[in-house]
C-alpha positions in Angstrom: 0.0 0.0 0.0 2.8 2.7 0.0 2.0 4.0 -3.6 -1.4 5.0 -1.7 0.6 7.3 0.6 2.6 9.1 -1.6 2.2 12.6 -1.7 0.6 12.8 2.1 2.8 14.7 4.1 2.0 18.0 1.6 -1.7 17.1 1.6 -1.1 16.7 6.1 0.6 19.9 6.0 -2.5 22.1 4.2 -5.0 20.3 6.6 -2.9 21.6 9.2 -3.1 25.2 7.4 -6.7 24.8 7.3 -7.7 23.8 11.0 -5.3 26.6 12.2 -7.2 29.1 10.1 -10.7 28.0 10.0 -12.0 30.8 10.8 -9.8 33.5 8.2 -11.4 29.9 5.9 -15.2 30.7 7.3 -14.6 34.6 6.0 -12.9 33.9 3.2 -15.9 31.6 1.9 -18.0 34.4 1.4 -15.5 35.4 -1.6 -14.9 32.0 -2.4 -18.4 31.3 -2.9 -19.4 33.8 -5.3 -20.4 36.6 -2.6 -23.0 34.1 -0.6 -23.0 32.9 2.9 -20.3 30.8 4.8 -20.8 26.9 4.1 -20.6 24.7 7.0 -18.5 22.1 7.0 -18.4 18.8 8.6 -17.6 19.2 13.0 -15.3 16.1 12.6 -14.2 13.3 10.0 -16.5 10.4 12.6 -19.7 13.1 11.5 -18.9 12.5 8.0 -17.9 8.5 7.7 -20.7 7.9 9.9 -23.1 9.7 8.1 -22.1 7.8 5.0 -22.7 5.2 6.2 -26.1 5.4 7.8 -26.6 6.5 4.0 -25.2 3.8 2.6 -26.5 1.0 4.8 -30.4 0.9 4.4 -32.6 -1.8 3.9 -31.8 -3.5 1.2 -29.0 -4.7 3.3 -31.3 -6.4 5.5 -34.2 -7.6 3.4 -32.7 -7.9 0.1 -29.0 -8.7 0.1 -30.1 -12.4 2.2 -32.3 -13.4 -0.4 -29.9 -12.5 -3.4 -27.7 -15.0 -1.8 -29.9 -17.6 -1.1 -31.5 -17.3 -4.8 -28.3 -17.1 -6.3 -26.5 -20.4 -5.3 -25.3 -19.6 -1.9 -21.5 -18.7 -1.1 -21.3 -18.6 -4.8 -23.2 -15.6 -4.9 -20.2 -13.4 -3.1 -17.7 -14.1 -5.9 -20.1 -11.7 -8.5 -20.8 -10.1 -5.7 -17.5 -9.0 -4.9 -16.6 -8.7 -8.1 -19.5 -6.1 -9.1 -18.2 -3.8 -6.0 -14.7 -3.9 -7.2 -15.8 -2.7 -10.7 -19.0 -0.7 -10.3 -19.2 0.2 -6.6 -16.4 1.4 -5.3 -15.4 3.3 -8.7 -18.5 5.3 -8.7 -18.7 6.2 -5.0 -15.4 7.5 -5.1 -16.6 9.3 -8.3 -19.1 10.8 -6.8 -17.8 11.7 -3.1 -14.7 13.7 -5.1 -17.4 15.3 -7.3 -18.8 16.6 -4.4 -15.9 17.5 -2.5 -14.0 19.6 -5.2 -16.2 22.0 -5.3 -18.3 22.2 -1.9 -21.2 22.0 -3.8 -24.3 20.2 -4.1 -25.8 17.5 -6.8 -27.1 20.5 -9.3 -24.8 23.3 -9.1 -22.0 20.4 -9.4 -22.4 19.9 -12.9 -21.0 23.2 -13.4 -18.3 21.5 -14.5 -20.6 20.2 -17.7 -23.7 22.3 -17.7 -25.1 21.1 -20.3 -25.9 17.6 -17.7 -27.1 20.1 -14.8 -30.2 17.7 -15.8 -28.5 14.7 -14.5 -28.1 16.6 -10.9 -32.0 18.1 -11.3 -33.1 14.2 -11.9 -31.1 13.1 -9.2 -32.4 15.4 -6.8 -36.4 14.6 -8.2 -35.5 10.6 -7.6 -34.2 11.7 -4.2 -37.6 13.3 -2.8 -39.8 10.3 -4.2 -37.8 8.1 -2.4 -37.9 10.1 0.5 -41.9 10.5 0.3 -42.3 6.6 0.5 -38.8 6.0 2.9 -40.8 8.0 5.4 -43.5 6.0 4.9 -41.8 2.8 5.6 -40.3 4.2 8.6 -44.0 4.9 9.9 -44.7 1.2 8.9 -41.6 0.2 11.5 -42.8 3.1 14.0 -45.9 1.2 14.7 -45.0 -2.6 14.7 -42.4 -1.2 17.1 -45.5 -0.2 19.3 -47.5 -2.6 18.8 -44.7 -5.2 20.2 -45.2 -3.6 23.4 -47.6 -6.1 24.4 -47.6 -10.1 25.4 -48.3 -12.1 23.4 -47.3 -9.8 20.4 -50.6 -9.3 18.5 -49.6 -11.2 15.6 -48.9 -14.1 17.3 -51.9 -16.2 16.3 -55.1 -15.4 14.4 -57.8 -12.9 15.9 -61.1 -14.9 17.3 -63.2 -13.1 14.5 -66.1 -14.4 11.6 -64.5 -12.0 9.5 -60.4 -13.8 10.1 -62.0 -17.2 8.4 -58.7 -16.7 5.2 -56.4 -17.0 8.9 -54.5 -20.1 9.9 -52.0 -20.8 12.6 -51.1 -24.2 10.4 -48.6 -23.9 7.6 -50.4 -23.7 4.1 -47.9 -25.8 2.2 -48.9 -29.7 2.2 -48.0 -32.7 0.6 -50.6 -34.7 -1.4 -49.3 -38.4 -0.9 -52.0 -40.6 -2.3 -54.8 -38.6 -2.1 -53.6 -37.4 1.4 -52.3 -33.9 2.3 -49.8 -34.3 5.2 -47.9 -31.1 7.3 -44.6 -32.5 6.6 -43.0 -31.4 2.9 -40.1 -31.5 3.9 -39.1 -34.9 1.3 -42.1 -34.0 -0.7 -41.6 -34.1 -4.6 -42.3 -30.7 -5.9 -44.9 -31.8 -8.2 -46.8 -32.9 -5.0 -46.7 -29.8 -2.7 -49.8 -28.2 -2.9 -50.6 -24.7 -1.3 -53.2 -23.2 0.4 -55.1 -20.3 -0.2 -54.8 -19.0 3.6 -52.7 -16.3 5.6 -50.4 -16.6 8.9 -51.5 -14.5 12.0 -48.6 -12.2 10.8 -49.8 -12.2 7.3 -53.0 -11.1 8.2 -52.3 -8.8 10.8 -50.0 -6.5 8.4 -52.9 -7.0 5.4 -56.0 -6.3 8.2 -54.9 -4.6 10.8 -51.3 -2.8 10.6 -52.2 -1.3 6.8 -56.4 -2.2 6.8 -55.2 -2.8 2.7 -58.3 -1.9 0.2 -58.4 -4.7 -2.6 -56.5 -2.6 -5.0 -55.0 0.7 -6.2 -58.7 2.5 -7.1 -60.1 1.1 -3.5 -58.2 4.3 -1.9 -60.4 4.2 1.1 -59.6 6.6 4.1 -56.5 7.6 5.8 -55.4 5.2 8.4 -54.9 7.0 11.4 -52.6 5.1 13.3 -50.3 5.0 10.1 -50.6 8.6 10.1 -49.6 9.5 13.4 -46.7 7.6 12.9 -45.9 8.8 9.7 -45.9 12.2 11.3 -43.6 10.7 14.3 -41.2 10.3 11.7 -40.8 13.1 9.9 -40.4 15.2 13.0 -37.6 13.0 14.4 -35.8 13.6 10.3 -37.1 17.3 10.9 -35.8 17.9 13.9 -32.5 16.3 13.7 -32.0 18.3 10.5 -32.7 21.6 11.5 -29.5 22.6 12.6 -27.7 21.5 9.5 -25.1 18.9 9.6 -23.7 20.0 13.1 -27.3 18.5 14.1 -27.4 15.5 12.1 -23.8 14.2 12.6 -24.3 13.5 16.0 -27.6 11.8 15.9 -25.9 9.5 13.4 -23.5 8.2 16.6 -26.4 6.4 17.6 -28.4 5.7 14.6 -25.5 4.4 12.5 -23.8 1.9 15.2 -26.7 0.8 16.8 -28.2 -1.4 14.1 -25.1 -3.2 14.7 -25.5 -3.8 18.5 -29.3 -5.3 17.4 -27.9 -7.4 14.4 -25.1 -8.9 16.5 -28.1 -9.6 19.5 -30.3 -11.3 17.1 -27.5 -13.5 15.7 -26.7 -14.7 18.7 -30.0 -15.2 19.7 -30.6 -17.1 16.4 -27.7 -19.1 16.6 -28.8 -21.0 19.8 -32.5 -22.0 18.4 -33.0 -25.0 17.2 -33.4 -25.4 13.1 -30.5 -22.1 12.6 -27.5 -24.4 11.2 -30.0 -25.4 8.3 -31.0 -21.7 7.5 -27.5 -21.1 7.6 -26.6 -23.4 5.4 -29.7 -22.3 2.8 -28.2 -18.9 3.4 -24.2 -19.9 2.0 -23.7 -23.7 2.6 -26.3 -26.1 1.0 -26.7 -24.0 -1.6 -23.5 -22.9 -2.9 -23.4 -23.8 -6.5 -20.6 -22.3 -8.9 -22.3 -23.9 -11.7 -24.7 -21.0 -11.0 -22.0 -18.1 -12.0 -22.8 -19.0 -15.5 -25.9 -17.4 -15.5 -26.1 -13.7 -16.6 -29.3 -13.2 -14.4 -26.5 -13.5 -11.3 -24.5 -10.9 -12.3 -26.9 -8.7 -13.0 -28.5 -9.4 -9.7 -24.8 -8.5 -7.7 -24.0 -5.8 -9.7 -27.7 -3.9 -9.3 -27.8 -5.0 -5.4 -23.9 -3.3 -5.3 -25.4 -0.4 -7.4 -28.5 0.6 -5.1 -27.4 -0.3 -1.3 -24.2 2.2 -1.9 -27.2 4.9 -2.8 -25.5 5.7 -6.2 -27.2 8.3 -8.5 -29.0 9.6 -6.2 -26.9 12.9 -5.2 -26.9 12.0 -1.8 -22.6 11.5 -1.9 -22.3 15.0 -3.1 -24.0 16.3 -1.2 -22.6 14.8 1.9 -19.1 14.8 0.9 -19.9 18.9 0.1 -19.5 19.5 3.6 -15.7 18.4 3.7 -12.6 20.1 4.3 -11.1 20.3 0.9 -8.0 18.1 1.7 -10.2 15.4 3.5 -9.0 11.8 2.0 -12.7 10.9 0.3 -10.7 7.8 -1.0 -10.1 5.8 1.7 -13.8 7.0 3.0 -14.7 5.5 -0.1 -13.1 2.1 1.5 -14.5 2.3 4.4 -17.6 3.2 3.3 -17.9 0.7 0.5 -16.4 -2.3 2.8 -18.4 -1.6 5.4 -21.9 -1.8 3.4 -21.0 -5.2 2.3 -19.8 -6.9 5.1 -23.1 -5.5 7.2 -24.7 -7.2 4.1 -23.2 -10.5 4.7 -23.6 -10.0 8.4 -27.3 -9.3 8.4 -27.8 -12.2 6.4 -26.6 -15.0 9.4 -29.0 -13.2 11.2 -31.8 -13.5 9.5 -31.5 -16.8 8.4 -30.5 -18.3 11.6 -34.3 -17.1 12.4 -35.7 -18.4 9.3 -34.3 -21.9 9.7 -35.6 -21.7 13.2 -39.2 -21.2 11.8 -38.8 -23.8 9.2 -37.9 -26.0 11.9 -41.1 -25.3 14.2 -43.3 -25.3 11.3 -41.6 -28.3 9.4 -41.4 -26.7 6.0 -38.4 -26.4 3.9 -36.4 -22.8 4.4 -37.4 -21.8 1.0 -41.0 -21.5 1.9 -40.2 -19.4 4.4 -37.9 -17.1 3.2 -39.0 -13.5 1.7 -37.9 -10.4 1.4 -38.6 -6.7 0.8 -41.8 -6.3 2.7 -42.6 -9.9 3.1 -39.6 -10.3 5.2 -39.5 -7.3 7.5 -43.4 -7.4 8.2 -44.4 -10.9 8.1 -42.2 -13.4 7.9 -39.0 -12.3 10.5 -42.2 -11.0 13.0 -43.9 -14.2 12.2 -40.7 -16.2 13.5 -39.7 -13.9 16.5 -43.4 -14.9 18.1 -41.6 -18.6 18.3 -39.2 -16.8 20.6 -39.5 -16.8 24.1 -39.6 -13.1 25.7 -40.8 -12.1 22.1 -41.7 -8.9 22.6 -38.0 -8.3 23.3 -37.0 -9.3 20.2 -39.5 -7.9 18.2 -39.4 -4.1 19.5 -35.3 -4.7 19.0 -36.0 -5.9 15.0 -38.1 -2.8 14.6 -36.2 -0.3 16.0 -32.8 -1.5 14.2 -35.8 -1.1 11.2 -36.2 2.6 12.3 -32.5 3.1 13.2 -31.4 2.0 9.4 -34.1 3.8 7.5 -34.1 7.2 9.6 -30.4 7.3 8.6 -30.9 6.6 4.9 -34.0 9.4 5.1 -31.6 11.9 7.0 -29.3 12.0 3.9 -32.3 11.9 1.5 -33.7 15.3 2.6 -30.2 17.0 3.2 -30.0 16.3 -0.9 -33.5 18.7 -1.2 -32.1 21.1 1.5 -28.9 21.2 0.0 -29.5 21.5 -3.3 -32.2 24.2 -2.8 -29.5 26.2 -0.2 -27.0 26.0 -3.1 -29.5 27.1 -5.6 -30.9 30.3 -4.2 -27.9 31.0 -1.3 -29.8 34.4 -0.7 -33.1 33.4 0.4 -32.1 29.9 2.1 -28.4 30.0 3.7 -29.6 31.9 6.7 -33.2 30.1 6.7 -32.1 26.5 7.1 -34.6 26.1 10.3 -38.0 27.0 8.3 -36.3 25.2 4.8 -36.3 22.0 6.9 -39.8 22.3 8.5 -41.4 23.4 5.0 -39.7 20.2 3.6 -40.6 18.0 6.2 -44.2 18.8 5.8 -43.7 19.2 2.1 -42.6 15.5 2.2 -45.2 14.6 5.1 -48.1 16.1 3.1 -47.4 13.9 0.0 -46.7 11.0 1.9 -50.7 10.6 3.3 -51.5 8.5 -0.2 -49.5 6.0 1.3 -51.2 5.6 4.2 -54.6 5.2 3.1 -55.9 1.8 2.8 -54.9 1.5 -0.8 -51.1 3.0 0.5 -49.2 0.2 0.0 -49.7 -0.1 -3.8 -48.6 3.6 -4.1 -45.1 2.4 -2.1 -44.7 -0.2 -4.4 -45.6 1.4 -7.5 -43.1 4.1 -6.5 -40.7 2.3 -5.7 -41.1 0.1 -8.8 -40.5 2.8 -11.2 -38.3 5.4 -9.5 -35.8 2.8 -7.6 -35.2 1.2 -11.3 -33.5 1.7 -14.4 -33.8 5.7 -14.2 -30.7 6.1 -11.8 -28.9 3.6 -13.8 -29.5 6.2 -16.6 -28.8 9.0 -14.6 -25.6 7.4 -13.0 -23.9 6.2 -16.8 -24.9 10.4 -18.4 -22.6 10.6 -14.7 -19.8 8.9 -15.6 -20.2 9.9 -19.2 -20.3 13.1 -18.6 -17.1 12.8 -16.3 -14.8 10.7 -18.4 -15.7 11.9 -22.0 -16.8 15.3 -21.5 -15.2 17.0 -18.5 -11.9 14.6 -19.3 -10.5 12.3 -17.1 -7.4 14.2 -16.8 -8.8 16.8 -15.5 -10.4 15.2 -12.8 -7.8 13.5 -11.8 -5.8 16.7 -11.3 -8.6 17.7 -9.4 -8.6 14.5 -7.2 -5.0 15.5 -6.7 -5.1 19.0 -5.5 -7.2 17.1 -2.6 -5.7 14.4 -1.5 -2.4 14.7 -3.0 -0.3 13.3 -6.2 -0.2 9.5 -6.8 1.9 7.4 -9.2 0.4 6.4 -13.0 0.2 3.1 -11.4 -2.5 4.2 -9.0 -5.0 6.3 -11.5 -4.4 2.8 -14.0 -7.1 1.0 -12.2 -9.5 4.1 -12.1 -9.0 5.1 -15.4 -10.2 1.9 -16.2 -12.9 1.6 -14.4 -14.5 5.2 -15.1 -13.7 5.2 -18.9 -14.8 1.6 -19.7 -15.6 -1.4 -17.2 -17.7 1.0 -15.1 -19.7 2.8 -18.3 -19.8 -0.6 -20.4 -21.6 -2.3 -17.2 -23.8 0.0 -16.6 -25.2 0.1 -20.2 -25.7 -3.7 -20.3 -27.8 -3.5 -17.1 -29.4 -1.0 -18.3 -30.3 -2.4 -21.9 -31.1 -5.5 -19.5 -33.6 -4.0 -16.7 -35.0 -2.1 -19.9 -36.0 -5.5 -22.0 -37.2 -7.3 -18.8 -39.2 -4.6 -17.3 -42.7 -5.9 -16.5 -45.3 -4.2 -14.8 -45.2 -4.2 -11.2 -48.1 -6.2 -9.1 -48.7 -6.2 -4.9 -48.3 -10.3 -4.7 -50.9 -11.5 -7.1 -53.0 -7.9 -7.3 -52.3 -6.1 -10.7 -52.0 -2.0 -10.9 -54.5 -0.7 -13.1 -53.8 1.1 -16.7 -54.1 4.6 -15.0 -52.1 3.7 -11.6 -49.2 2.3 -14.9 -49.1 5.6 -16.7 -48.9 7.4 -13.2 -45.7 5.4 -12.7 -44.4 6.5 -16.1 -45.6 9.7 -15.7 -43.0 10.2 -12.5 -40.6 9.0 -14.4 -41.0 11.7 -16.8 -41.3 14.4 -14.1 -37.6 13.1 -13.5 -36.0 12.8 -16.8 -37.7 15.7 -18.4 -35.3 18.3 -17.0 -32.4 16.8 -18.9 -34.0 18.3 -22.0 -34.9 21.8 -20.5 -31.5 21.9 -18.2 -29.7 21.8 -22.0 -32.2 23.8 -24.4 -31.5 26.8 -21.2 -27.6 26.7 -21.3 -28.2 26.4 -25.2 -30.1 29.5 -24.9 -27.8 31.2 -22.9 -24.7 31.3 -25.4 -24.3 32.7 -28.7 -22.9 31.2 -31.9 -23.8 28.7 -33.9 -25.1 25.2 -33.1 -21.6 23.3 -32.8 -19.9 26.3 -31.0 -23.0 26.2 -28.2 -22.6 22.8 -27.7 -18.8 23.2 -27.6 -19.3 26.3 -25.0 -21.9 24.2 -22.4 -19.8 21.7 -22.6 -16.6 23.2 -21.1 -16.1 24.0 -17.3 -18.3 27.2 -16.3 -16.4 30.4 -14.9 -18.0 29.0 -11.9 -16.4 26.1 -11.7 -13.5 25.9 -9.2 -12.7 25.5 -5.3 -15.2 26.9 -3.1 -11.9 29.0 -1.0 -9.4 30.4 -2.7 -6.8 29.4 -0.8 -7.6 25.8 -2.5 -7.4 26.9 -6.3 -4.1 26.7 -6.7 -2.8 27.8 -10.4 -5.5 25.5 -12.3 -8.1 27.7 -11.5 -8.5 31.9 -11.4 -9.0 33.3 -7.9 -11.7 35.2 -7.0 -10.2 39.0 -7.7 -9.9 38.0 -11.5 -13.3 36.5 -11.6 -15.2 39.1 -10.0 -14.1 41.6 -13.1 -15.2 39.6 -15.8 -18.5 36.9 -14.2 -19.5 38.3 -10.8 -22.9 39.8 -11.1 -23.9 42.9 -8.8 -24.8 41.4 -5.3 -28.3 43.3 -6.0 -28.8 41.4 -9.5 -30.8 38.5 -8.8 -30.0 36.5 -11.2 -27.3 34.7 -9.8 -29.0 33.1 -7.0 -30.7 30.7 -10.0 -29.0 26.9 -10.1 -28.8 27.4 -13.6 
């Protein structure tokens, strides 16, 4: 690892220069920053790592990553796995963290450096509060099971003594028809012979009946449930309120929200570990299952390489906008390491947790682990509750489940609306830089207001429809314009300098392997999932409930809220220059004036410091033009 030290000790030294003179730095941003406001930077490097990775970690760690491995042949499953992160992941996080950090600014004002993508950063930031609007909502969902396990037995525990609970069962509804005869035990049943039930677990029902009082289908809207709205609103005060300081706020509620979904994972694996039935979920999860023969099929790689993509929350502006916040000399690479190996060993980690569970539920209810395993929703709401009611002292375990649930998705949301509050500080630094307090709380209930469709009785088919169609293929096509836009248009040259005058000069030897990555493996990937997730997109359904034609072209519809400002982002900078066709393109295609170094202390002899700008692309502080992101 020496090569990755070289050039330290001058990078050390101009931290050094910076701590000692943070506050000539603090004045000095005002010129640095175009005439606007001070930006606030990061209280410690702990904030800023942590923060990352409460961002990064989220739930598809937990209820996703599991069944990947299980589905994909096991053990086997790590080697694309792996793989993917080395090619895809890492690359483009540390793309996108030294994006961010250059230039202290946020996902839409970034592209300075190419205006004709500011689109891209718009999109990004549009993804960004749709996912937010139905995060929230999922974090309400964990809000009240957590409530509701405060109570023995837990609720879900068996069926309710109701006429209307007749589709409720407390036996399994997988049998085996052996001559005519439907026994319990399938567990050496030929496939051909298991037959299944049209009936619901306690847990099942209580999520369907009780927790979401679910309408029969997206035009059965229904009212708003109340409960679900009280804790939807729980939520976005606790996001609210640890936001509304700025980052000084949120990196130290991340202490706590970022290490203790550890504490609960490493409880429940113990836990699991010592029931009876967890060495066969474990060996469902990596053992039994491991097949090499199954890295042959494309499907698997695909499958690693879009997990890798989406539990690093890539494309989705949320990086920059963090990484924004840093000093300029911060070392965002190794971050990027930590960061990046973190997120997948809490992946792998989760995943002997849950199954240890699951076997133990296969075990009691003397099915194989496959028909027990889910995941997304399935998984965090019916079948891992299900199996913690086996437990003794359940209660325990369930309020600890669902408050790691809250824990992981309140830091993933945290970073979600400091993207809006960014972007929108960054965009108009006059009106917002001193308002951050009232930005947040019209956010908040910006994001709280839109957020009540998903909590009426038809709510859960607006989650999944939005999560269908916004966490899809459109950040993949957001994310390759990205690294597009970086390696063929801005120059990878260039950004390497730029990389440089942060974290200091490394040998050719070093930049190889990225310029690799972001010029061809990266970009080449990207496209071929893309092409893929585009040929094998099928409409989404809630289990075996189809969407209607209007609730489909609602779905596309958002999806053309996001990517239609890639158009208008590039017809306005097209607008804005003179010449003829070729020569605009040429012009919005180069680096801005604005583009540089926040300070300029930091802008070295690349870039013009502020005295020469100011005579030539300042506009009057009274002009208000240049508060617009574009």
């Amino acid at each position: 690892m020496q090569v990755l030290s070289e050039g330290y000790e001058v990078g050390d030294q101009e931290k050094r220069t910076e701590r000692e003179g943070i506050g000539e730095q603090q004045d000095a941003s005002a010129n640095g920053g175009n005439g606007h406001a001070a930006r606030e930077n990061w209280s410690n490097k702990r904030d800023y790592v942590l923060s990352l990775i409460g961002y990064a970690v989220g739930l598809g760690n937990i209820w996703r990553f599991p069944y990947l491995t299980y589905k994909n042949g096991g053990g086997a499953f790590l080697i694309p796995y792996f793989t993917m992160l080395l090619v895809t992941g890492i690359p483009l996080f540390f793309l996108e963290s030294s994006f961010g950090q250059f230039c202290s600014q946020g996902p839409i004002n970034i592209w300075r450096a190419v205006p004709i993508l500011q689109g891209v950063g718009i999109g990004m930031v549009m993804v960004t509060l749709l996912i937010a609007i139905y995060y929230n909502v999922i974090i309400g969902y964990s809000l009240y099971y957590m409530f509701a396990s405060m109570q023995s037995p837990l609720p879900w525990a068996s069926c309710p003594n109701s006429t209307t609970a007749t589709t409720c069962s407390d036996k399994p509804s997988v049998y085996c028809n052996v001559s005519g005869m439907l026994t319990e035990s399938v567990t050496n049943c030929k496939p051909s012979n298991i037959i299944k039930m049209d009936v619901q677990s306690p847990s099942e029902y209580y999520w369907d009946h009780v927790a979401l009082e679910r309408s029969s289908g997206l035009a059965q809207t229904g009212p708003v449930v109340w409960h679900l709205a009280l804790c939807l609103l729980l939520s976005t005060i606790l996001a609210g309120a640890s936001l509304i300081k700025g980052i000084k706020s949120s990196g130290k509620v991340v202490y706590f929200t970022a290490t203790f979904p550890y504490v609960v994972i490493f409880i429940l694996l113990i836990r699991g570990l010592t029931l009876e039935g967890a060495r066969d979920g474990i060996e469902y999860y990596i053992g039994k299952q491991s097949n090499l023969t199954k890295l042959a099929e494309a499907e698997v790689w695909k499958d690693a390489a879009t997990q890798i993509f989406f539990s690093l929350s890539i494309g989705l502006g949320g990086l920059m906008a963090l990484s924004s916040y840093n000093n300029f000399h911060n070392n965002v690479f190794t971050d990027t390491l930590i960061v990046s190996i973190t997120n997948a060993a809490t992946s792998i980690f989760a995943g002997f947790a849950i199954f240890s569970i699951m076997g133990h539920m296969a075990h009691i209810y003397k099915l194989p682990v496959s028909q027990v395993v889910k995941e997304g929703f399935g998984l965090a709401f019916i079948a891992y509750p299900g199996a913690l009611t086996k437990l003794p002292v359940s209660p325990l375990w369930s309020i600890l489940f669902f408050f790691m649930i809250l824990t992981v998705g309140l830091d993933s949301l945290f970073a979600e609306i400091e993207v809006i509050l960014t972007s929108l500080q960054d965009a108009f630094p006059k009106l917002f830089k001193s308002r951050r307090a009232s930005l947040t709380i019209v956010t908040c209930t910006f994001i709280y207001l839109l957020g009540l469709p998903c909590i009426t009785r038809a709510g859960i088919y607006w989650v999944t429809l939005m999560d269908s169609f916004i966490a899809s293929w459109v950040v993949l096509f957001l994310v390759l314009l990205e690294v597009a836009g970086v390696s063929y248009i801005y120059g990878l040259d260039r950004f390497i300098d730029d990389i440089q005058m942060m974290i200091g000069e490394h040998s050719p030897r070093f930049w190889l392997w990225w310029r690799l990555c972001w010029f061809l493996f990266t970009p080449c990937i990207l496209l071929v999932i893309l092409a893929w997730s585009l040929s094998t997109f099928t409409a989404p359904t809630y289990g075996d409930i189809h969407f209607p034609t209007w609730g489909l072209s609602l779905g596309w519809l958002m999806l053309f809220f996001v990517l239609i400002w890639l158009p208008i982002a590039a017809i306005y900078h097209l607008r804005k220059v003179e010449g003829t066709l070729l020569s605009r393109l040429r012009s919005v295609s180069a680096p801005s004036k604005d583009w540089h170094p926040m300070l300029d202390m930091h802008r070295g002899e690349r870039y013009p410091k502020e005295e020469c700008v100011q005579r030539v692309d300042i506009p009057n502080e009274d002009d208000e033009s240049s508060d617009h992101f574009l």
